[in-house]
C-alpha positions as CSV (number, residue, x, y, z in Angstrom):
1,X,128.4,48.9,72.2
2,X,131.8,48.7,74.5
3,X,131.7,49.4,78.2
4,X,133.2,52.3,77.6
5,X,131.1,53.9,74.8
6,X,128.0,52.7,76.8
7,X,129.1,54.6,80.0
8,X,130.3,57.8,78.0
9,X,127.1,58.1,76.8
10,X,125.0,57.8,80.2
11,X,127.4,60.3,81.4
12,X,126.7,62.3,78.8
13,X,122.3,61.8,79.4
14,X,123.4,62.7,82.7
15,X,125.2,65.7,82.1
16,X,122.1,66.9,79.9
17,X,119.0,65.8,82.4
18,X,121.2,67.8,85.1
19,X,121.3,70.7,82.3
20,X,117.9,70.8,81.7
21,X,117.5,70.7,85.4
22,X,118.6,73.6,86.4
23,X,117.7,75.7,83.7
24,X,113.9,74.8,85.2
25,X,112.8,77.1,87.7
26,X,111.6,76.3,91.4
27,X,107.8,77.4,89.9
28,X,108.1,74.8,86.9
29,X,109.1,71.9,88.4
30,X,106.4,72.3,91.1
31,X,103.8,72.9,88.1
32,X,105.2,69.3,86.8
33,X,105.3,67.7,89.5
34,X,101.9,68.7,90.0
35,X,100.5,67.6,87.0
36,X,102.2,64.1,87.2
37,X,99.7,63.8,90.7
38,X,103.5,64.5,93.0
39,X,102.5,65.1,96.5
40,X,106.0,67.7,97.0
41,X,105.9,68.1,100.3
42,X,105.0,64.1,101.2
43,X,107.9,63.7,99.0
44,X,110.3,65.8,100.9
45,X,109.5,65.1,104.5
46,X,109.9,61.1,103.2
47,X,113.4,62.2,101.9
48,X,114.4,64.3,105.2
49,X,113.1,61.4,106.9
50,X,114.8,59.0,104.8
51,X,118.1,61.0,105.2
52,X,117.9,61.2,109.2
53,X,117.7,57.5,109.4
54,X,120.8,56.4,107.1
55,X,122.8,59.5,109.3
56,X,121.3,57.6,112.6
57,X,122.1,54.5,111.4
58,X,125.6,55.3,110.1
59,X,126.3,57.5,113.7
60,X,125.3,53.8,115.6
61,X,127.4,52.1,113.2
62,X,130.2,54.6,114.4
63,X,129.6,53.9,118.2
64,X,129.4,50.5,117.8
65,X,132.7,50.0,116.4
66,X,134.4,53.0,118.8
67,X,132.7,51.2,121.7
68,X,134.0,47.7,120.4
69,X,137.7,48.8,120.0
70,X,137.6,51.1,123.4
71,X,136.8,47.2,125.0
72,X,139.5,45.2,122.7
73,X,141.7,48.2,123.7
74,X,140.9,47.6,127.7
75,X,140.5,44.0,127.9
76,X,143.9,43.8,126.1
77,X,145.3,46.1,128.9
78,X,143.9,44.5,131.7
79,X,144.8,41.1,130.3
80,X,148.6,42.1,129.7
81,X,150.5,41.1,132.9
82,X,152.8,44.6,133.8
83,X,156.3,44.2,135.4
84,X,156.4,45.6,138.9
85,X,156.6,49.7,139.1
86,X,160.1,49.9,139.4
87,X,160.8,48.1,136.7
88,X,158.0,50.0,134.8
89,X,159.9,53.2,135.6
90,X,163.0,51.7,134.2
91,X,161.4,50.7,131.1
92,X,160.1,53.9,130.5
93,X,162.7,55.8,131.2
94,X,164.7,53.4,128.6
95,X,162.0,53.5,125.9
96,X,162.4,57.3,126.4
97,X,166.4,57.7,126.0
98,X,166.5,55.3,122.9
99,X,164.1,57.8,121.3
100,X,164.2,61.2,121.7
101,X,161.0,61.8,119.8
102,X,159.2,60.4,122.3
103,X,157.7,62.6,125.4
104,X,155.5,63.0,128.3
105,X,153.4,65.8,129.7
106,X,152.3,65.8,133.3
107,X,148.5,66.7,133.9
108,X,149.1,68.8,137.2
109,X,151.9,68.9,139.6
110,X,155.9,67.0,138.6
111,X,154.8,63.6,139.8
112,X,152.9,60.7,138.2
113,X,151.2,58.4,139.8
114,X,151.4,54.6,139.8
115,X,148.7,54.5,137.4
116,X,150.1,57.3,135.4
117,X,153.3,55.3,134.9
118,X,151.2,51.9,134.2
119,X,149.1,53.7,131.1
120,X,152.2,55.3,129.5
121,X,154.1,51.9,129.6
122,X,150.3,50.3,128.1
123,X,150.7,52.9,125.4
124,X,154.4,52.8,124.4
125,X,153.6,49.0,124.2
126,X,150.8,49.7,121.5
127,X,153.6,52.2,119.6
128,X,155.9,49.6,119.9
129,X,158.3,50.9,121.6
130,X,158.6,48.5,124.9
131,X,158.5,44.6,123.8
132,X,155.6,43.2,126.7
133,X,157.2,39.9,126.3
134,X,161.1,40.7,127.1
135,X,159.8,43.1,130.2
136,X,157.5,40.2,132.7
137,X,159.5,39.7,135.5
C-alpha cells in the first residue's frame, strides 16, 4: 500500500471513530466506560492534571527564554561603549532627519533626560539606524 493510500485510509478510520463519537451520548459512553472497569473521574482529573503541567511547563519555557533575551539585550547595552551626550544628541537628531518615519514621544514634560537620550540611541542601534562602530569617539 503507498504512503499515500495508507494515510487516506487512517484519515478516513479517523473521520469514522470521530463519527461514531459523537453520535454516542454523554450517558453511553459513561455506561462503556464503566463496563470496561474506566475509573472517569481518576481519568479526568489525571488529564486536567496532565494538561496544567505541559501549560506550566510551556509558560517556564516562555520566561526562560524572555528572561534570557531581556539579559543578551542588557549586557549587549551595557557592553556597547556610547559616544559622549552631545554627540549622542547629534546622532539622533541625524538618524531622525535621514528618516522621517522615525519618531519619539516624550513621557512627561519637553525634555529628555541623559538616560532618555542614551536608550533611544541603544534602540535606533538595534533598528539599524545609527552604525555603533562609525559613532565612538
Amino acid at each position: 500500500m503507498s504512503p499515500s493510500k495508507h494515510r487516506a485510509e487512517i484519515l478516513a478510520l479517523r473521520d469514522a471513530a470521530l463519527e461514531d463519537l459523537m453520535a454516542t451520548s454523554d450517558e453511553e459512553l459513561l455506561r462503556e466506560a464503566a463496563v470496561d472497569g474506566v475509573d472517569v473521574k481518576a481519568l479526568a482529573d489525571k488529564m486536567g492534571a496532565d494538561m496544567h503541567n505541559a501549560a506550566a511547563e510551556a509558560l517556564r519555557e516562555h520566561a526562560a527564554l524572555a528572561k534570557q533575551r531581556a539579559q543578551s539585550k542588557a549586557s549587549s547595552r551595557t557592553n556597547s561603549r556610547r559616544p559622549a551626550i552631545d554627540a549622542i544628541k547629534r546622532i539622533v537628531g541625524q538618524a531622525f532627519q535621514r528618516d522621517p518615519r522615525l519618531g519619539l514621544a516624550f513621557r512627561s514634560g519637553t525634555r529628555q533626560s541623559d538616560e532618555d537620550w542614551g536608550t533611544v540611541y541603544d534602540d535606533l542601534i538595534e533598528l539599524g539606524e545609527i552604525d555603533p562602530d562609525s559613532n565612538v569617539d
